[in-house]
N, C-alpha and C positions, 0 to 999 in steps of 0.2 A: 331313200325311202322309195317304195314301190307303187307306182300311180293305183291310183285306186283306193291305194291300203290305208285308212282311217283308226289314229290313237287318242282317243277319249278317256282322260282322268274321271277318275267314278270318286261318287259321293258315299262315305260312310260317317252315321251317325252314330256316334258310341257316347255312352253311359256305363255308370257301374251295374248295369244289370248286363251288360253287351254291347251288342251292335246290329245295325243293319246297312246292309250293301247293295246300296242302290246300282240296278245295271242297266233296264234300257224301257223305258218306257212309250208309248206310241205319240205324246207329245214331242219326243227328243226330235231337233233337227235330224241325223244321222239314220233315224227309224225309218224303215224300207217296208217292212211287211211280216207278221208272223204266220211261221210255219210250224215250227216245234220249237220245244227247249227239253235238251235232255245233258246230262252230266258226262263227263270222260274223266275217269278217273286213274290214277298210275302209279307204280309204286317209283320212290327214288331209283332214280337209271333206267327207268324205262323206256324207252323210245316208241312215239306211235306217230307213223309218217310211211310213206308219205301219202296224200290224199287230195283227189283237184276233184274241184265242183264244178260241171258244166254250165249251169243256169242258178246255184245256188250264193248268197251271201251267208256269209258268215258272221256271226255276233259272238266272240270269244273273251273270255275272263277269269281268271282263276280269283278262286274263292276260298280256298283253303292248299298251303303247300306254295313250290315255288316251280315254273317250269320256265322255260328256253322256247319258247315259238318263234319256228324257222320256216320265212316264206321265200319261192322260189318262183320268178317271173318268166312264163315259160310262153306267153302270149306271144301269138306271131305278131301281132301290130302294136305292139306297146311300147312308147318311149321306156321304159323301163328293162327292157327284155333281158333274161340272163342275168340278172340282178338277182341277191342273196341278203335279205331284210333278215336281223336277230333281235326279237325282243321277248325281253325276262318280265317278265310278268308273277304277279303274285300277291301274297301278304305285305310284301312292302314297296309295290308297286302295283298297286288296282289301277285297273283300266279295262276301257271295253275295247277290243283291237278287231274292227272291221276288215272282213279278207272278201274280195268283191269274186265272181266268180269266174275259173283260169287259173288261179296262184296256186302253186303246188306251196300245201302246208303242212306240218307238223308239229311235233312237240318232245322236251325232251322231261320228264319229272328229276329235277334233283333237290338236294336238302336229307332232311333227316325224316320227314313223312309224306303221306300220301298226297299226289296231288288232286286236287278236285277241279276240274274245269269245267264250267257252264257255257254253251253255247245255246242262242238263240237264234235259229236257223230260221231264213224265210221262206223257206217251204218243207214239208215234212221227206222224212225219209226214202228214196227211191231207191233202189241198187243199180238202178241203170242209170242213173244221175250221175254215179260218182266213181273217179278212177282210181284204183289204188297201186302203187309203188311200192317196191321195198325199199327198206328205210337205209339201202347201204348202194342203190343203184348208179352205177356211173351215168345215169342221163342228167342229174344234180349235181353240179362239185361245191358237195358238200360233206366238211371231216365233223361227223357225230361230237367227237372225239374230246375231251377236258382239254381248252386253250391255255397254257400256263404262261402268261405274261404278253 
């Protein structure tokens, strides 16, 4: 596990009319500060990575679909550094997966539909805030790629 990085089981209440999906509310221990919440959506296979926040936290959850969130410790001062954290997150794994800010992260959608990912970011949108990577860079070793076995 990557210092910092926080896995919070979510609450969902269902009934025959549905459900709802509790994700992070400003009472939760874990709750830092809102900035925005906006949706990242993907279709199966798609890859959207790689992306490090300089001063941003991350509040991530998939809400619909299944994805592969791949985080990568890339902190000069971090017991953890060079470390490569994999979690599946989804419909049959809800959780809120805190990424503090430094971790190069992304995500992969697979399954058979779209993925919908909800992030609750504590601060809103900057372009200068945030770095982006391509998602196949040797500064990662990391294989995108289907693990069979």
């Amino acid at each position: 596990m990557i210092e910092g990085v926080k896995i919070i089981p979510l609450k969902q209440v269902v009934d025959e009319r549905g459900k709802v999906m509790l994700m992070l509310k400003a009472t939760d221990p874990h709750f830092i500060r809102f900035g925005e919440m906006y949706f990242s959506c993907a279709w199966p296979g798609t890859i959207k990575a790689w992306h490090v926040h300089k001063t941003m936290t991350l509040n991530n959850a998939v809400i619909s679909g299944r994805a592969k969130l791949v985080l990568y410790d890339g902190r000069e001062h971090s017991s953890t550094k060079g470390q490569i954290q994999e979690i599946f997150l989804g419909e049959d794994h809800y959780c809120l997966v805190q990424i503090p800010p430094g971790i190069t992260n992304g995500y992969k959608a697979y399954g058979d539909k779209l993925v919908i990912l909800a992030n609750c970011a504590t601060e809103p949108h900057d372009p200068e805030e945030i770095i982006h990577l391509d998602p196949f860079t040797n500064e990662i070793p990391y294989d995108w790629g289907l693990k069979h076995g």
